[in-house]
C-alpha positions in Angstrom: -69.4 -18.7 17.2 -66.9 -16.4 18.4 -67.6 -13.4 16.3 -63.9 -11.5 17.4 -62.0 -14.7 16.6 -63.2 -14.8 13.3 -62.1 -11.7 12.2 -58.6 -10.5 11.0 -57.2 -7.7 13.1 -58.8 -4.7 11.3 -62.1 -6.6 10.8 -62.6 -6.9 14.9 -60.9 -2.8 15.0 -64.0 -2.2 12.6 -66.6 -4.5 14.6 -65.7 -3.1 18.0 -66.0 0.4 16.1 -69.2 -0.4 14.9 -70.5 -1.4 18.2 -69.5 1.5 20.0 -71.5 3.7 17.2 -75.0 1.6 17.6 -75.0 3.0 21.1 -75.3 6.7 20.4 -78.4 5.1 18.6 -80.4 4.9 22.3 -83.6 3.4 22.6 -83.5 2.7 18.3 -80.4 0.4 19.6 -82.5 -1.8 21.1 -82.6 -5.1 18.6 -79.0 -5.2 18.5 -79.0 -6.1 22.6 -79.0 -9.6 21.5 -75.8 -9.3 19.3 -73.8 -6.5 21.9 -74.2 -9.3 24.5 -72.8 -12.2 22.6 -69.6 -9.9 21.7 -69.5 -9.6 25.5 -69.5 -13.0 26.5 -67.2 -14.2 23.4 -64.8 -11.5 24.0 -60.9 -13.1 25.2 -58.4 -11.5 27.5 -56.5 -10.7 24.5 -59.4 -8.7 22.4 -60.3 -7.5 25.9 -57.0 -5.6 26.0 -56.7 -4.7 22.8 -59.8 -2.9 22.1 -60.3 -1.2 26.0 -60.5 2.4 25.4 -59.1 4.8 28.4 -61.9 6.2 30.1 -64.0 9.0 29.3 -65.9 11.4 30.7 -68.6 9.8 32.9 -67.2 6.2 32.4 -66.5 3.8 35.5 -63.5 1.7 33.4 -61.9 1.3 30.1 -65.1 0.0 28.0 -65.2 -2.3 24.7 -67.1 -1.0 22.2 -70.1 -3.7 23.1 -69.5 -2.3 26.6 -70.1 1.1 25.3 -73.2 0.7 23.7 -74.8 -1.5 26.8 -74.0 1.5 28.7 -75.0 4.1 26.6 -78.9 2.6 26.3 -79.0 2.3 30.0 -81.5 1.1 31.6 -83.3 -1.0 28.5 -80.2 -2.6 27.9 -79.9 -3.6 32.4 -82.0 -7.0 31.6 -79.6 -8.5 29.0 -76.3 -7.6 30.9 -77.6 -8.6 34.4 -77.0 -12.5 33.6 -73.4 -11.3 32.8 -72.4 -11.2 36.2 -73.5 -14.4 37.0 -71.1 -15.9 34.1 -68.5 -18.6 35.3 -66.1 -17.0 32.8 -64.3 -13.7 35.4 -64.2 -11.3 31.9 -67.9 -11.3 31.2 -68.5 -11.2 35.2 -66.4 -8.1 34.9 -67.6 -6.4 31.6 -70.9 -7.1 33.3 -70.4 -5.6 35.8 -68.9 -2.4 34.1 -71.6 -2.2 32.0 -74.0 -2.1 35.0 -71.6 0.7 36.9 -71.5 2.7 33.6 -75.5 2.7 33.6 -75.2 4.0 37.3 -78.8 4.7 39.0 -81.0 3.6 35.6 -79.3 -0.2 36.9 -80.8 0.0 40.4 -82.8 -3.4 39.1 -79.7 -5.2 39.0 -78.8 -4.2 42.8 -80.0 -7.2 44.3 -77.9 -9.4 41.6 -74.7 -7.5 42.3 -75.0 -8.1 45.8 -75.8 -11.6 45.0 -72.9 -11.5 42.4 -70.5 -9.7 44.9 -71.1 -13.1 47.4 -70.3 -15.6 45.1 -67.1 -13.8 44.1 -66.4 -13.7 47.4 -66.9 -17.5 48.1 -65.2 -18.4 44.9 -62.5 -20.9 45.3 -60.3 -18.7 42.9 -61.1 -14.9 44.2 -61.0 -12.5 40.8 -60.2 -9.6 42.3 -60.7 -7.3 39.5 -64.5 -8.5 39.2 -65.0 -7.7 43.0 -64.0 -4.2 42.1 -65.8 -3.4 39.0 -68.9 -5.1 41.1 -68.5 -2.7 44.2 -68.1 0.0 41.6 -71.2 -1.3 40.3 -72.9 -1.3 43.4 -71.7 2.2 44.6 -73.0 3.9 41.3 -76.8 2.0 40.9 -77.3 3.3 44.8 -77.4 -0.2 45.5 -76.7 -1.0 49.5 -73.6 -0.2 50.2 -73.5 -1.3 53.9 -74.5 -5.1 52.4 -72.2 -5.2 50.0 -69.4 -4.5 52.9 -70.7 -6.7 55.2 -70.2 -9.3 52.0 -67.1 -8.5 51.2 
């Protein structure tokens, strides 16, 4: 299902509300990993734009509310959003991504899949620029090898 599509307007306001609030729950968070991910992969360009938040304090990017939460449990959340950036769809590469930057250092597990990640974006036939960013950012903030990930890209 696409839980966002579903929804009226103020029903996916409240839902990406509600998401962003189970983060500041940290490790008690936890079960709802399962649901924060499928509200990543199911979420459109348009719901994507619409509920992107400007950038706080400590962020890498505007975040979703889902994105929010993934960050804010760090590193127990890094095993659920690592297959993100191996998605064929470019938005949950780059929320993926994001998420991973946003956890910084407590994502150094995922280093090897950005790396990996940041090659096949690179030897995409259709380049997505904005998820080669968000996974250099990514990269850059879990200490990840910085000199590889030139050499990639």
């Amino acid at each position: 299902t696409e839980p966002f599509k579903e929804l009226p307007d103020d029903g996916r306001l409240f839902l990406n509300n509600v998401a962003e609030a189970i983060g500041s729950l940290g490790r008690e968070a936890e079960p709802a990993i399962p649901e924060l991910i499928e509200l990543v992969k199911n979420t459109d360009a348009e719901t994507l734009e619409k509920f992107l938040s400007a950038p706080k304090a400590g962020q890498a990017r505007p975040e979703t509310g889902a994105m929010a939460a993934l960050r804010r449990m760090g590193k127990i959340a890094v095993p659920s959003v690592r297959p993100l950036i191996k998605s064929q769809s470019s938005l949950v590469r780059y929320q993926g991504a994001s998420i991973l930057a946003g956890i910084g250092t407590e994502a150094s597990d995922a280093r090897d899949d950005i790396l990996a990640a940041l090659e096949a974006e690179r030897n995409s036939p259709r380049l997505v620029f904005y998820c080669l960013d968000a996974l250099v950012v990514a990269l850059i903030r879990t200490k990840g090898d910085v000199d590889k990930g030139v050499g990639i890209i």
